[in-house]
C-alpha positions as CSV (number, residue, x, y, z in Angstrom):
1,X,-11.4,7.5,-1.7
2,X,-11.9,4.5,0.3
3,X,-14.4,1.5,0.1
4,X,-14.8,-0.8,2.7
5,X,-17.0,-3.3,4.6
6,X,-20.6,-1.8,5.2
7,X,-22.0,-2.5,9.2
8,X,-25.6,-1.2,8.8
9,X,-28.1,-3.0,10.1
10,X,-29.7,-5.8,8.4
11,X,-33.1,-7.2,9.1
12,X,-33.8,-10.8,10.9
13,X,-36.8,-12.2,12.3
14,X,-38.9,-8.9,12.4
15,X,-36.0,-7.3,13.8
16,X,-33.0,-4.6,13.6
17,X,-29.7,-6.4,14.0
18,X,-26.2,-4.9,14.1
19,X,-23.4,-6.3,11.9
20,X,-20.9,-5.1,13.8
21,X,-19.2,-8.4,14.4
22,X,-19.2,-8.2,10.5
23,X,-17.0,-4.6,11.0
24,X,-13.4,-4.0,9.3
25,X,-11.0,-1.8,10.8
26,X,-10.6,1.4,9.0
27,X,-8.2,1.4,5.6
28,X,-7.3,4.9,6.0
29,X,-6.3,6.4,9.7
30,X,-8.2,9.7,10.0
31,X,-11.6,12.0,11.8
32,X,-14.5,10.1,11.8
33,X,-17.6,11.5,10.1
34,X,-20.3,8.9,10.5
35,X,-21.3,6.2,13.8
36,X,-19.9,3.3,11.4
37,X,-16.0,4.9,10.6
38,X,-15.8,6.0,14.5
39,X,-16.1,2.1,15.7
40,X,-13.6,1.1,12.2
41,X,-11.4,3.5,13.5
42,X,-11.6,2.3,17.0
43,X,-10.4,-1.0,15.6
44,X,-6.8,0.2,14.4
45,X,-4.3,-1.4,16.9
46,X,-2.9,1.0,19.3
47,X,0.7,-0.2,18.0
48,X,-0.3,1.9,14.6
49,X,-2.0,4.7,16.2
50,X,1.2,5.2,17.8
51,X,2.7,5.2,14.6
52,X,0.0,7.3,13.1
53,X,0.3,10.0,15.5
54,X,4.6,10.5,15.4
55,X,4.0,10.9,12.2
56,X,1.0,13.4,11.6
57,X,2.3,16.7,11.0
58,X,4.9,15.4,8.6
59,X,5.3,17.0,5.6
60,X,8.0,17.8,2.5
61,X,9.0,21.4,2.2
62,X,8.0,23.0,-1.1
63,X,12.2,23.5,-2.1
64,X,12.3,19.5,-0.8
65,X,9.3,18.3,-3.4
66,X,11.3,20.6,-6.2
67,X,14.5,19.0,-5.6
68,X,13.1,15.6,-6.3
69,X,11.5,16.7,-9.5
70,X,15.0,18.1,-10.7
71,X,16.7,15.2,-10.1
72,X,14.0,12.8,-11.3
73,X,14.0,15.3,-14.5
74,X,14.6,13.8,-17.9
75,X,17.5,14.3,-20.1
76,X,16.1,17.7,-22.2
77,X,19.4,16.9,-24.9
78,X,20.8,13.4,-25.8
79,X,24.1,13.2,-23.6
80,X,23.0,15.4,-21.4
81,X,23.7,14.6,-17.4
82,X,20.6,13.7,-15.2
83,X,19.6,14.6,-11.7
84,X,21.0,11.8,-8.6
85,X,17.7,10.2,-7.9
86,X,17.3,9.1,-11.6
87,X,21.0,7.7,-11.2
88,X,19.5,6.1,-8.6
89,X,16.5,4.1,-10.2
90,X,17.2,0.1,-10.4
91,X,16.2,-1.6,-13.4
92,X,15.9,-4.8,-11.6
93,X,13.3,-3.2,-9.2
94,X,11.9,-0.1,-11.1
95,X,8.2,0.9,-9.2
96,X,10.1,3.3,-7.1
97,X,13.5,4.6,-5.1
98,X,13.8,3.6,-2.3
99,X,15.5,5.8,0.3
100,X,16.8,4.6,3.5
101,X,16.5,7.3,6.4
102,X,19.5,5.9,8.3
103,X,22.4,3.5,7.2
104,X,23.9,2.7,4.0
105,X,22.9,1.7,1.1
106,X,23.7,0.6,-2.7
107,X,23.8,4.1,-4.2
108,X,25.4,5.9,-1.4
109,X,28.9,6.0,-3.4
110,X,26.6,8.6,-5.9
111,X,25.4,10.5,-2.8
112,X,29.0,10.8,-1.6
113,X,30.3,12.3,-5.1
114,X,27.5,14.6,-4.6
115,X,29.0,15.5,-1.1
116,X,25.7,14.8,0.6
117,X,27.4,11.8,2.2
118,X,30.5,11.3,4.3
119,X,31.9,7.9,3.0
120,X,33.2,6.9,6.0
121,X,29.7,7.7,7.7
122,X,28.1,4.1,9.0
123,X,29.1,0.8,8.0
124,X,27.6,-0.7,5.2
125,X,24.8,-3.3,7.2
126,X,23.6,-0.9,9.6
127,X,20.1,-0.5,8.9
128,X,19.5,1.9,11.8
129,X,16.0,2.8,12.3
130,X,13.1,1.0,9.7
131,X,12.1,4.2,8.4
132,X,12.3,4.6,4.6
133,X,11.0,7.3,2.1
134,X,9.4,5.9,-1.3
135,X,9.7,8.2,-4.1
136,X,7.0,6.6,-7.3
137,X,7.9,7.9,-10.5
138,X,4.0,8.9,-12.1
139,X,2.4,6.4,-13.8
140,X,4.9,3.6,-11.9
141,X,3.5,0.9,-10.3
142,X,3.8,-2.4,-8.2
143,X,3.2,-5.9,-8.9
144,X,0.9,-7.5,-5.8
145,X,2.8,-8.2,-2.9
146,X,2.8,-9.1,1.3
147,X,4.3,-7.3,3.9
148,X,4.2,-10.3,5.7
149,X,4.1,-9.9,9.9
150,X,4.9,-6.1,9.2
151,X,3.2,-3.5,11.0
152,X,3.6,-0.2,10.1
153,X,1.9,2.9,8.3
154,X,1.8,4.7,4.7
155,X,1.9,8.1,4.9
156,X,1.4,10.5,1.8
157,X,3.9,13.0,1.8
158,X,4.2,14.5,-2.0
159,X,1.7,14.1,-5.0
160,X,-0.9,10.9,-5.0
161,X,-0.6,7.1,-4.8
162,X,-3.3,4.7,-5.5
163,X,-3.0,1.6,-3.5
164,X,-5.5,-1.3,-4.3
165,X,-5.9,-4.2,-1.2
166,X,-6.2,-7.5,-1.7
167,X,-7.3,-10.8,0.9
168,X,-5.0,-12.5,-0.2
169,X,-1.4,-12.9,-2.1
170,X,-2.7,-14.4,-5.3
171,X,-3.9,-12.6,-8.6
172,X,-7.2,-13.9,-8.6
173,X,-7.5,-12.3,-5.0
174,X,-10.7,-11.0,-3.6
175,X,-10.6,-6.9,-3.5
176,X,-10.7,-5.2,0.2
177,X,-10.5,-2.0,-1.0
178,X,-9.3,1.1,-2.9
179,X,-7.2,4.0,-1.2
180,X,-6.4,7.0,-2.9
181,X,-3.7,9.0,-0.7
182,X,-2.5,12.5,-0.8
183,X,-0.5,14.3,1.1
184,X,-1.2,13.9,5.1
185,X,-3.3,10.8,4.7
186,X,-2.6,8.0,6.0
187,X,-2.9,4.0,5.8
188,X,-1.8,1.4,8.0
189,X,-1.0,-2.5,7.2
190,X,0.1,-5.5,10.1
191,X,-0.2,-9.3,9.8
192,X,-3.7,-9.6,9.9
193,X,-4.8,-6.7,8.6
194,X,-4.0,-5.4,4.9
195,X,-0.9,-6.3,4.5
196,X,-1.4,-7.6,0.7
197,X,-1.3,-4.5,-2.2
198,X,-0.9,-2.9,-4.7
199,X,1.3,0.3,-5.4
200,X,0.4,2.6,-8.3
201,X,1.2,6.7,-8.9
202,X,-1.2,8.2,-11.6
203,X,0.7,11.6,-11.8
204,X,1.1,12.8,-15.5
205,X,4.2,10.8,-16.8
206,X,4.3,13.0,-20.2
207,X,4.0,9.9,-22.3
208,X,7.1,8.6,-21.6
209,X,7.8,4.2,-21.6
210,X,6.8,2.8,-18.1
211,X,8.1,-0.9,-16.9
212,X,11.5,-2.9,-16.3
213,X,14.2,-1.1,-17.6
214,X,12.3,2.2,-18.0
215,X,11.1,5.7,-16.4
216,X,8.5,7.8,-17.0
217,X,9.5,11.5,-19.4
218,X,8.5,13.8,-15.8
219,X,9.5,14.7,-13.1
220,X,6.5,14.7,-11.1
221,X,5.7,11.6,-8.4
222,X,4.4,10.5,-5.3
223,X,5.8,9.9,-2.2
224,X,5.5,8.2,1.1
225,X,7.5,7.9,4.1
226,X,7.1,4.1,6.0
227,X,7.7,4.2,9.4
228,X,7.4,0.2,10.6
229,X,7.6,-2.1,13.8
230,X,10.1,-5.0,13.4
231,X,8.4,-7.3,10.6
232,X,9.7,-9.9,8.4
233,X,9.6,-7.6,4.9
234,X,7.9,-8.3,1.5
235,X,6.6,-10.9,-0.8
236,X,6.0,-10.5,-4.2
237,X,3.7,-12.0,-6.7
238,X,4.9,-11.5,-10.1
């Protein structure tokens, strides 16, 4: 689901003028269906498209998608021993895990005991390539925030994201638009184009406590993988 900037024609002076000057690039990369998407998706910067393309027939495998679940599972029993990725889930930061594609990283000591990672494997500080897979707990969400001078794309990969965008980074911001992504789709961001959001996964969460400190009482979320270009990363309006 996407809303965005309309470019029919308005009238002036008895006659038909085109508001295409008015036109926004496309929220959502993707095959045209009418006149107006084709020329919003003709304004995506070739930089993304790039991006876009790599990326296209990426997907989870159906055993990868179950893993995640099991290891974002509850506890069924109290004392009983929980899956790594909910070992994994930061307090301080609790939307979503972040998982770094290449390089190290704050919880790699638990992926090591787990013998999915050599400890001696790359030096803490080398961020190798800026590719990152976001795993959203369901019902988990965002507070507003900038990607800055980033340029990159969202792509779905597992369950459904909602992402709200915004003009601006204030609260009282005017509303671009509203995404819903599943897996496949795709949205981009750069400096002067979307780069303000809003991150929310609506999966069921079972009724379980969502905010700081807490995680939902599933195991089902969302997931996206973000490929960028070299940026300047995130600010946040709490």
């Amino acid at each position: 689901m996407r809303r965005t900037p309309s470019t029919s024609p308005r009238k002036k002076n008895g006659s038909c003028v085109s508001r295409g000057a008015e036109a926004a690039p496309s929220l959502v990369i993707g095959q045209a269906t009418s006149f107006d998407e084709y020329a919003r998706q003709l304004m995506i910067p070739p930089a993304v498209m790039d991006l876009a393309r790599k990326a296209e027939n990426l997907r989870l495998s159906a055993w990868e998608i179950e893993a995640m679940r099991k290891h974002l599972a509850p506890a069924t029993a109290p004392g009983e021993k929980v899956g790594l990725l909910r070992q994994m889930h930061d307090p301080s930061h609790p939307p979503y895990i972040r998982v770094a594609c290449t390089g190290r990283g704050d919880y790699d000591h638990l992926a090591a005991k787990h013998g999915h990672l050599h400890p001696d494997d790359h030096p803490k500080g080398d961020i190798g390539s800026p590719v990152v897979l976001e795993i959203w707990p369901a019902q988990h969400y965002s507070p507003i925030h900038s990607h800055g001078h980033t340029t990159g794309i969202v792509f779905c990969l597992a369950g459904q994201l909602d992402v709200m965008i915004y003009e601006h980074l204030d609260w009282d911001a005017r509303k671009l638009g509203l995404i819903t992504l599943t897996p496949g789709q795709c949205a981009w961001l750069s400096r002067d184009n979307y780069a303000v959001h809003r991150v929310y996964c609506p999966m069921d969460g079972a009724g379980g406590p969502t905010g700081p400190g807490y995680m939902n009482a599933s195991g089902d979320f969302g997931a996206r993988g973000c490929p960028v270009l070299p940026g300047t990363g995130c600010l946040t309006r709490r």
